[in-house]
C-alpha positions as CSV (number, residue, x, y, z in Angstrom):
1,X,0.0,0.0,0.0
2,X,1.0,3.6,-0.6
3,X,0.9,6.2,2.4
4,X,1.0,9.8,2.4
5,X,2.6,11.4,5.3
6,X,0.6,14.2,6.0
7,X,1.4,17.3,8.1
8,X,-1.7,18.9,7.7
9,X,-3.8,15.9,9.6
10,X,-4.3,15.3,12.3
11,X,-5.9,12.3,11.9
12,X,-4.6,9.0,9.9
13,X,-7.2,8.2,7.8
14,X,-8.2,5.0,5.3
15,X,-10.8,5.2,2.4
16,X,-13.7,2.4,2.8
17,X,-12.7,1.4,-0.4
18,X,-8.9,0.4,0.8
19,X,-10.5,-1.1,4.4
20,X,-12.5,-3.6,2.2
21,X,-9.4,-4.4,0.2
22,X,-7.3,-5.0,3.3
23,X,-10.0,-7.4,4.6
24,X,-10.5,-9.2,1.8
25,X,-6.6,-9.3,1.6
26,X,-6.2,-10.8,5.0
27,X,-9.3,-12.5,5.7
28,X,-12.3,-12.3,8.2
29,X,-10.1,-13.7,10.9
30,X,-7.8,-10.7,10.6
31,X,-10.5,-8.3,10.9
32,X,-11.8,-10.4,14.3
33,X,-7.9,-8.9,15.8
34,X,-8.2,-5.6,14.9
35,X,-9.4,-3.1,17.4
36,X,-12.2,-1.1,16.2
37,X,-14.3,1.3,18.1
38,X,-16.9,4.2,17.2
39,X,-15.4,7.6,16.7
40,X,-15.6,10.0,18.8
41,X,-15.8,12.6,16.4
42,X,-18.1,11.7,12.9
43,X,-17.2,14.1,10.9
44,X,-13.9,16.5,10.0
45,X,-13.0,19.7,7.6
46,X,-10.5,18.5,4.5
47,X,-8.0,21.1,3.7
48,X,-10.3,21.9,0.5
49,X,-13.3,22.3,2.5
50,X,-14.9,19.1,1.8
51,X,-16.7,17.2,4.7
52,X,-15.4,14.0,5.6
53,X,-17.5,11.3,7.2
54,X,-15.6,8.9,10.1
55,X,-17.3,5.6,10.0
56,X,-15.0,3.8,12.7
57,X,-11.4,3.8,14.0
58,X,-9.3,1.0,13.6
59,X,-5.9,0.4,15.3
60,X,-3.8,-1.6,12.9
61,X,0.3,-2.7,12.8
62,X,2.1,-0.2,10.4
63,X,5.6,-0.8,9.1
64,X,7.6,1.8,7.7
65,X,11.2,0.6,7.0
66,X,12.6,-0.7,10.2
67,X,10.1,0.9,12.6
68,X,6.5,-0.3,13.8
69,X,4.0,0.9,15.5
70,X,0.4,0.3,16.4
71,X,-1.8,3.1,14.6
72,X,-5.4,4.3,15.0
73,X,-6.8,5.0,11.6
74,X,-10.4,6.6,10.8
75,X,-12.0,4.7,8.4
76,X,-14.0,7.8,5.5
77,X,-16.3,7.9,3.2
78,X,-13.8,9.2,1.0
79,X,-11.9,8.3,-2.5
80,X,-8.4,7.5,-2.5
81,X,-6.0,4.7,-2.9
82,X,-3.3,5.3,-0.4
83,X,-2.7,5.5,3.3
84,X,-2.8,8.9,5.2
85,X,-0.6,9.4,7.8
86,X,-1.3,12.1,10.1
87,X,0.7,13.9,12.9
88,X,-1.3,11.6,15.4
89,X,1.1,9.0,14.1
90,X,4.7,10.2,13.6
91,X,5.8,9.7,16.9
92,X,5.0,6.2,17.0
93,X,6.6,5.8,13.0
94,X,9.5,8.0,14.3
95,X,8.6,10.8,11.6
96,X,9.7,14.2,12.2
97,X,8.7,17.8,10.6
98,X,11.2,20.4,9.3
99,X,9.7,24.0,8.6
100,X,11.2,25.1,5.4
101,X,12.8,28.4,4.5
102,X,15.3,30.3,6.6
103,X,16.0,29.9,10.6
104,X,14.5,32.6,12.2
105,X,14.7,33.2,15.9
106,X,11.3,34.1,18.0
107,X,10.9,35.9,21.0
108,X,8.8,37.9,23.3
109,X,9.0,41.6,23.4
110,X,8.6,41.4,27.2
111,X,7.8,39.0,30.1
112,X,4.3,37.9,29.9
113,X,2.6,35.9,32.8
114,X,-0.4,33.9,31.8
115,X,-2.7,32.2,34.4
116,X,-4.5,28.8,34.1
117,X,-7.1,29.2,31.9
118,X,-6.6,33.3,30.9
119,X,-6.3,35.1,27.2
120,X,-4.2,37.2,26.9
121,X,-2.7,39.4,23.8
122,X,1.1,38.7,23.3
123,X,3.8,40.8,21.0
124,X,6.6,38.5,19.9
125,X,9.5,39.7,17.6
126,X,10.7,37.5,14.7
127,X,14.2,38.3,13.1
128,X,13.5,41.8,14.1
129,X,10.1,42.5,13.1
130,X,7.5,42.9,15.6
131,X,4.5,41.1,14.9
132,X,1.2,42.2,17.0
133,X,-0.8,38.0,17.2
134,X,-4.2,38.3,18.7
135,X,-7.5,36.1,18.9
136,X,-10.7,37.7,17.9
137,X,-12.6,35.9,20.5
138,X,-9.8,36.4,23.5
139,X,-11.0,39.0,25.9
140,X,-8.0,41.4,25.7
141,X,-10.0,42.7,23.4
142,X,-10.8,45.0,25.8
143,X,-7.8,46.1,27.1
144,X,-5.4,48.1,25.5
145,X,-4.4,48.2,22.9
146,X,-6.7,47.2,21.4
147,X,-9.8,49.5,22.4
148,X,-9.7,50.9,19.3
149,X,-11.3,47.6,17.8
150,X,-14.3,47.7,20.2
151,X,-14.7,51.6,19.2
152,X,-14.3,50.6,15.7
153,X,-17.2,48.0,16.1
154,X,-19.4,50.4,18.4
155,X,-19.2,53.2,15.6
156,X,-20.6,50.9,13.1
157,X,-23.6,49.7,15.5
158,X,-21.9,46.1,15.7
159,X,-23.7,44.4,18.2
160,X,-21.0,42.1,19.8
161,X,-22.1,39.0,22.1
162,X,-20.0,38.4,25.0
163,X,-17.4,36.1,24.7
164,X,-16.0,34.2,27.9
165,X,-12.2,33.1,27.9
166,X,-11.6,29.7,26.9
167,X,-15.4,29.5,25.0
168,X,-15.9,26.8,23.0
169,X,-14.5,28.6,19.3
170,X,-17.5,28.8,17.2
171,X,-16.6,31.7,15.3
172,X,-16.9,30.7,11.5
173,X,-14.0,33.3,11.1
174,X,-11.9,30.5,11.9
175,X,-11.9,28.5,9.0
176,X,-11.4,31.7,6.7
177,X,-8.1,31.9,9.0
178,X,-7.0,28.9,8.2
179,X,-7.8,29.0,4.2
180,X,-6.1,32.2,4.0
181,X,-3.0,31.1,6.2
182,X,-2.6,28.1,4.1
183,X,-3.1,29.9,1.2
184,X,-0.1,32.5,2.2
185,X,2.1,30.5,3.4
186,X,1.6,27.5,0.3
187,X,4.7,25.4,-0.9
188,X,6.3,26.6,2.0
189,X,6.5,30.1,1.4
190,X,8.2,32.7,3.0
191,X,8.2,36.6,3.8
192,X,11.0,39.2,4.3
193,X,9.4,42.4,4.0
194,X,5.8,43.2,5.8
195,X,4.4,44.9,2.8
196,X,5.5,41.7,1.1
197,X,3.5,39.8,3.3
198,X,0.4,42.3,3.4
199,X,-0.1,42.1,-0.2
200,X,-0.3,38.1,-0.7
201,X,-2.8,38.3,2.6
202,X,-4.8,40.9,0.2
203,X,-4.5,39.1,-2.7
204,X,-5.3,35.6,-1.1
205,X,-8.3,37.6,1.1
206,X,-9.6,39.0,-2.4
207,X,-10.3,34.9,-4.0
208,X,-12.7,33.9,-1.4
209,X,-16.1,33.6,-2.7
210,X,-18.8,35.2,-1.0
211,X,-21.0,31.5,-1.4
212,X,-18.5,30.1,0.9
213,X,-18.6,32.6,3.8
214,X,-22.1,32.1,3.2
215,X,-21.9,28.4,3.9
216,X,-19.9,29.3,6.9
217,X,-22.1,31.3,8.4
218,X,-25.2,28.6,7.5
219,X,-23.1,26.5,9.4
220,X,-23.7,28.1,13.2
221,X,-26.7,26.4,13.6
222,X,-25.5,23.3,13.7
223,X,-22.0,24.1,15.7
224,X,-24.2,24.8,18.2
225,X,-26.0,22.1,17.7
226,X,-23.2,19.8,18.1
227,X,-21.3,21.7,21.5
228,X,-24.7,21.0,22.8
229,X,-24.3,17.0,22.1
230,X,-20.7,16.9,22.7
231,X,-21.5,18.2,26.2
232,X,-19.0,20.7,25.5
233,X,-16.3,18.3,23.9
234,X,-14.9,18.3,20.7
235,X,-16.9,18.8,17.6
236,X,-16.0,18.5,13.7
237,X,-15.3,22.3,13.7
């Protein structure tokens, strides 16, 4: 079989189509061995946007060249051929990630103490340029300095729903993040100039289609829907 290691999983995944190949290939008896259990979680987010349907989890002996390990792989509705290996499994297959592009050192721009279960905003500095990261959701919001965003939001009548630290993260905004961070940062790309950087987020930001922030925003029903069954667990978003 052919397996594709795959940073951006976290999950190992096998197509039905493969699982009934493998059984047929091994026989019933083999299937009896095999661990299998019900998700936990039916359904994840493919890089593309496409949902993916987990119909059980199997643990199954891998061998990679001289190392072996027991693996837990979600069986999908899905069509491919190959294995995927997600980051749930490279410790146990002894795979490790390197970043590509230049070394760069990070660090904070001063001591910050953060307390079980607080937000908080933090300024780090990479290779000498200072780089403000902050969660929408966090509640620094309110603190300086960034007051100017809750001004900003109060001066065009945005209504904005409290949001307690360490909430379940509902906010469709999310997934937009995570198109548009793939989309910046794709084949391993890399930044040396901030207005470099601030036009590909522009340019990137400009290609989304308005159906599929739309679809996002169709979607809170049923994230709600599913914190409320998950008893507050984890859900497919």
């Amino acid at each position: 079989m052919e397996f594709l290691i795959d940073s951006g999983s976290t999950i190992s995944l096998i197509s039905k189509t493969t699982w009934n190949k493998l059984v047929k290939e091994n026989g019933k008896e083999w299937e009896k061995r095999i661990t299998k259990s019900v998700p936990e979680i039916k359904r994840v987010v493919a890089a593309n946007n496409t949902i993916i349907e987990l119909l059980f989890e199997a643990k199954i002996e891998t061998i990679m060249a001289t190392r072996t390990g027991k693996i837990i792989y979600h069986i999908a509705d899905v069509q491919r051929d190959n294995f995927i290996l997600g980051t749930n499994a490279f410790c146990d297959m002894d795979i490790t990630m390197n970043i590509g592009g230049s070394v760069r050192d990070i660090s904070l721009t001063k001591t910050v103490r953060i307390k079980p279960s607080e937000c908080k905003t933090v300024e780090v500095q990479v290779e000498g340029l200072v780089l403000e990261i902050w969660k929408h959701y966090a509640p620094s919001h309110e603190a300086d300095p960034y007051n100017s965003t809750r001004a900003f939001l109060a001066s065009k009548k945005i209504k904005v729903l409290d949001w307690p630290a360490c909430s379940p993260d509902l906010n469709p905004i999310e997934s937009v993040w995570d198109i548009l961070a793939r989309s910046v940062y794709k084949n391993g790309k890399q930044y040396n100039l901030i207005s470099e950087f601030k036009d590909a987020v522009k340019a990137e930001w400009s290609k989304i289609q308005l159906s599929y922030l739309e679809n996002l925003s169709n979607s809170m029903p049923n994230r709600i829907f599913q914190v409320i069954q998950k008893n507050d667990g984890f859900t497919s978003y």
